[in-house]
N, C-alpha and C positions, 0 to 999 in steps of 0.2 A: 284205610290200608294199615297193615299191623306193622308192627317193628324191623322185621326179617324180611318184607319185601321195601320196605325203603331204604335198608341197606343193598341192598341187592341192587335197586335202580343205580341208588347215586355210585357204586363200583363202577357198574356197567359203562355209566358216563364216564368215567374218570378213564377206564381204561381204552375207549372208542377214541375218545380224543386225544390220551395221550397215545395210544398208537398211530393216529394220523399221521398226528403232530413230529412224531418221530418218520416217518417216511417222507414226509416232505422238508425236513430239516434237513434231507443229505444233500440237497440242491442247494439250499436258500444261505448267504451269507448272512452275516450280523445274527451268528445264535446266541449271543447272549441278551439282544435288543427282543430279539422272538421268545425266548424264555422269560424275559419278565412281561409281555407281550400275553403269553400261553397263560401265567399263571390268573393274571386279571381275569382273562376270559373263564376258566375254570372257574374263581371265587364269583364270578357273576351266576354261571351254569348255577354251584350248588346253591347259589342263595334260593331257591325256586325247589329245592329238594328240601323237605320237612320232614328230617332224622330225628326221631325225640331222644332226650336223653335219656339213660336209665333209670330208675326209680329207684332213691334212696330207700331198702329196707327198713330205716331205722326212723320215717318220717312219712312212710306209704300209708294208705287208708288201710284199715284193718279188713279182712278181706272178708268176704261174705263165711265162707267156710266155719271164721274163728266166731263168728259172731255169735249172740247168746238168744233161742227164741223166748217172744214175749210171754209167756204164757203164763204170768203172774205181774204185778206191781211192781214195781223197782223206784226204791231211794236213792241207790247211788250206783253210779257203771259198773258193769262186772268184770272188771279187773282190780290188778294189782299196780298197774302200772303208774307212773306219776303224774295222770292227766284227769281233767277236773271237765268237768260241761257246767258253762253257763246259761240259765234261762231266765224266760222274764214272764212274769203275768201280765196280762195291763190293769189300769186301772182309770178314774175316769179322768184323773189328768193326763195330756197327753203334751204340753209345754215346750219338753224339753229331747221330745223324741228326732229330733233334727241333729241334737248335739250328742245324744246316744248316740245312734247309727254312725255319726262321724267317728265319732272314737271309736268304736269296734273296728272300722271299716280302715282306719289309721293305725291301728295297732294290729291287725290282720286276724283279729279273735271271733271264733264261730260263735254264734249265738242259737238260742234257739227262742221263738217268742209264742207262746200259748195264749193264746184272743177266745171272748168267747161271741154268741153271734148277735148278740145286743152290739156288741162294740162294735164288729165287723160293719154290720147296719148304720150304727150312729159315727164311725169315723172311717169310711171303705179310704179316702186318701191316705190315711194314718196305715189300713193296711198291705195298700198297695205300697206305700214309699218302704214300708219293710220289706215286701216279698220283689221289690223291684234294687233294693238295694244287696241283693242276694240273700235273705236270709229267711232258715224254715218258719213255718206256720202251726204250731198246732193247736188242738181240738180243748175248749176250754167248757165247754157243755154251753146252749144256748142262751139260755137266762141264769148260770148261777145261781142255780137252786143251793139253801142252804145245807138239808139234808139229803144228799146227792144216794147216797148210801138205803135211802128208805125209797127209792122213787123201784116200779116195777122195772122188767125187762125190756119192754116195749115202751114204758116214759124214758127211759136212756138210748133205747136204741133212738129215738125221737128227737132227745136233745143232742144227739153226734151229728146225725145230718140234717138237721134244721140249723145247726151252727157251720157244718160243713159246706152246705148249701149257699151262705151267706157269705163264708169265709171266699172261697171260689168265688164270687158276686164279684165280692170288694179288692180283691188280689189279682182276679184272671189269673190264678191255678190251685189247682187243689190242695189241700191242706196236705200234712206230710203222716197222716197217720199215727198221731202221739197224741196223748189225752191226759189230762190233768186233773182228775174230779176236784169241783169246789171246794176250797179250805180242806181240802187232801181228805174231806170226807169220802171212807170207803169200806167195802165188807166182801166176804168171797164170793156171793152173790153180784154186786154191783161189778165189783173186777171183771168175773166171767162174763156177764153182759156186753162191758168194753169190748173184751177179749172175744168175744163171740160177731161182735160189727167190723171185725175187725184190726182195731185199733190197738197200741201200747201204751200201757199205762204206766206213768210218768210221776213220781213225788218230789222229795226233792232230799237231799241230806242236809242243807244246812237253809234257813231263812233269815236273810239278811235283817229283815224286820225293819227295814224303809218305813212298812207305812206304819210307822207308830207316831205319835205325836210328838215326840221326844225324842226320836232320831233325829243322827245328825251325820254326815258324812265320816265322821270320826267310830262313830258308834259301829255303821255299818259295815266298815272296813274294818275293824276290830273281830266281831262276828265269823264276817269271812276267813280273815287271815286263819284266827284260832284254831277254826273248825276244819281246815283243808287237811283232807284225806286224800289214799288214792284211791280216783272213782269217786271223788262229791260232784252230788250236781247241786248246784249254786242257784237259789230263786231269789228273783229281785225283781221290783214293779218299774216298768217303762214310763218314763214320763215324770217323777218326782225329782225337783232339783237336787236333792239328798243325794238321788239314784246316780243321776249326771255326776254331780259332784268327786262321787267316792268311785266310780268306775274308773279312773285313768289310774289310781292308788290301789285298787282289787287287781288291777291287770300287773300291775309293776311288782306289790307284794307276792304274788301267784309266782310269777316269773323268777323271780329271786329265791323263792325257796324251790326253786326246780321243777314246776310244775307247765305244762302246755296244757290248751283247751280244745276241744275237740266236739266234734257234730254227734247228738247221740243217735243219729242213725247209723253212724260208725260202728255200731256196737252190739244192737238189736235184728233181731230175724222180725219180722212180722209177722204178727197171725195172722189166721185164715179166717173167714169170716163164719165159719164152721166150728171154731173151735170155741170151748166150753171150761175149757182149764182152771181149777179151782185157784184163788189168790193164795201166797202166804204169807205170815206177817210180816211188816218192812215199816223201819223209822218215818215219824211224819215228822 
């Protein structure tokens, strides 16, 4: 039921009863025992009525209208505004994925997590505890080819839904339509392929660079902080204690310098699985 007929009911109550209440009040002594009496009753009635409140403009999802279609690669959100998306690769440790999910989910920040269908296969709890603790799923290509970029149209359109297929296996639901090609290998050929199964393709503006050997929570959060833009999306790998580590420090720095995080299906139109759109260049 929409906004205008649940104001409407709970008037209607309001004024049913206080009209009663008012005819039988001209007999009844002790009105002021019956007014507080009346009120009770009333606050019981509306609690049972579910008037939403209005939607803050200034904190509302962005509406389909504003949104931008995919019809090319994107490093960083297209806006201006001073909001940033974090995502995550995996990788093949998965350790500390208990303690990630807690801190996103305690600091109340979207994520977004791209699996590819090797992982989904060899860790389906790993990606059900994601897509069950509310947060998107997408398309990481199925094995991780290294030259993602040289493979035909039909070896991609292949590895979208054999990872898709798996990702749905291991989550019970579908992935969310966003595509990462391996080590952001990509060409206008390859894009259009995505673009054509469907999907939006996804790189990133800044990488944290976790999995280097010589990271260190210090490092990564360094990185981060630097590099924030409006419209960064943020790549970081799931599962490295680095990751854990320097995530509650990314969220606070972010936040301090003015910045909210945000879902990037917020942001994106999806393509049709028709379409053919050539890629154009974009930061890896």
């Amino acid at each position: 039921m929409g906004f205008a007929p649940l104001v409407a009911l709970a008037v209607l109550i309001i004024g049913v009863f206080v009209g009663a209440r008012m005819l039988l009040s001209r007999d009844t002594p002790n009105n002021n025992e019956k007014e507080s009496d009346d009120i009770q009753t009333l606050e019981s009635l509306l609690k049972n009525v579910n008037v939403p409140l209005e939607t803050n403009s200034a904190t509302s999802e962005t509406s389909s209208s504003n949104r931008t279609a995919c019809d090319r690669s994107f490093s960083t959100l297209p806006t201006t505004e001073q909001v940033i998306a974090l995502t995550f690769d995996n990788s093949n440790i998965v350790d500390k994925i208990d303690s990630i999910l807690q801190t996103l989910k305690n600091r109340n920040v979207p994520a977004f997590f791209f699996v590819t269908g090797d992982f989904a296969r060899d860790h389906a709890d790993v990606v059900k505890k994601i897509a069950d603790a509310g947060f998107e799923l997408g398309n990481h290509s199925d094995t991780h080819p290294r030259d993602f970029s040289s493979l035909s149209a039909v070896q991609i359109g292949k590895q979208i839904s054999d990872a898709s297929g798996a990702i749905t296996q291991a989550s019970g639901k579908a992935d969310a339509k966003f595509f990462r090609p391996p080590y952001g290998s990509q060409s206008e050929e390859s894009t259009a392929a995505v673009t054509a199964s469907g999907y939006c393709s996804i790189l990133w503006t800044t990488d944290g660079e976790d999995w280097k050997q010589d990271s260190t929570p210090d490092t990564v959060v360094t990185k981060v902080k630097d590099s924030l833009k409006p419209g960064s999306i943020i790549m970081l790998q799931f599962g490295y204690d680095t990751v854990d580590e320097a995530l509650p420090r990314i969220i606070t720095a972010a936040g301090e310098a003015g910045y909210r995080f945000v879902k990037l299906s917020d942001y994106f139109t999806l393509p049709s699985t028709t379409s053919t759109t050539d890629n154009s260049n974009t930061n890896t």
